[in-house]
C-alpha positions in Angstrom: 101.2 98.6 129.5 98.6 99.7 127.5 94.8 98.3 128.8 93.3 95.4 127.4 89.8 94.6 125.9 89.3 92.2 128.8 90.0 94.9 131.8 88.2 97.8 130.1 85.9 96.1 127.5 87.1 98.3 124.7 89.2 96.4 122.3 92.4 98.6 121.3 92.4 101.4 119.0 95.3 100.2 117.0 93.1 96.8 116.4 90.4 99.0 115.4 92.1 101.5 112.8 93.9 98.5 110.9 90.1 96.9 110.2 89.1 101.1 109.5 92.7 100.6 106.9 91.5 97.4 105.9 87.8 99.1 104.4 89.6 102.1 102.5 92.0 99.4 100.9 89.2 97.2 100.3 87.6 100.1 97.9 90.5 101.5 96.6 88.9 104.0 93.8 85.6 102.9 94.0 82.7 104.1 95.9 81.7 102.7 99.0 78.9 99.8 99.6 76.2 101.3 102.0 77.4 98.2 104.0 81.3 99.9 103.9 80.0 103.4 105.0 77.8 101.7 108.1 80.5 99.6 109.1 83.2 102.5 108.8 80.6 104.8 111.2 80.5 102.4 113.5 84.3 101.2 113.6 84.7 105.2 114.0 82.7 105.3 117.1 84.2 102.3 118.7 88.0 103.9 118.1 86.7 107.2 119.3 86.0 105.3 122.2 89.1 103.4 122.6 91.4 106.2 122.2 89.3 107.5 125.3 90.2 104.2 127.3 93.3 104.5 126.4 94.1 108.4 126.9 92.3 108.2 131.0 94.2 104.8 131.5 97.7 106.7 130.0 96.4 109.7 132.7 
C-alpha cells in the first residue's frame, strides 16, 4: 500500500503531477504567468519529495 499524506506528511506524487499536468494544459501554447512558473517550481519540489517518500517506504 502505497504511504499516505497523513502517515508521512507528503501528499502523493501521482496527486501532485496531475496538478503539474493540469498547469501545462492550462497554457497550452502560450507562455507561462510568472504565477504558473512559481507554482510549477514549487509543485516540482514537493513531487521530488514525494517520490522520495514513496521510493524509502517501497524499500
Amino acid at each position: 500500500m502505497p504511504p499516505t499524506f497523513a502517515s508521512t506528511g507528503v501528499r502523493p506524487a501521482a496527486v501532485i503531477n496531475e496538478q503539474i499536468r493540469a498547469i501545462v494544459r492550462g497554457a497550452r501554447s502560450r507562455r507561462w504567468t510568472q504565477a504558473e512558473r512559481t507554482l510549477y517550481g514549487l509543485l516540482l519540489v514537493e513531487w521530488e519529495t514525494a517520490r522520495r517518500a514513496e521510493i524509502v517506504e517501497a524499500a
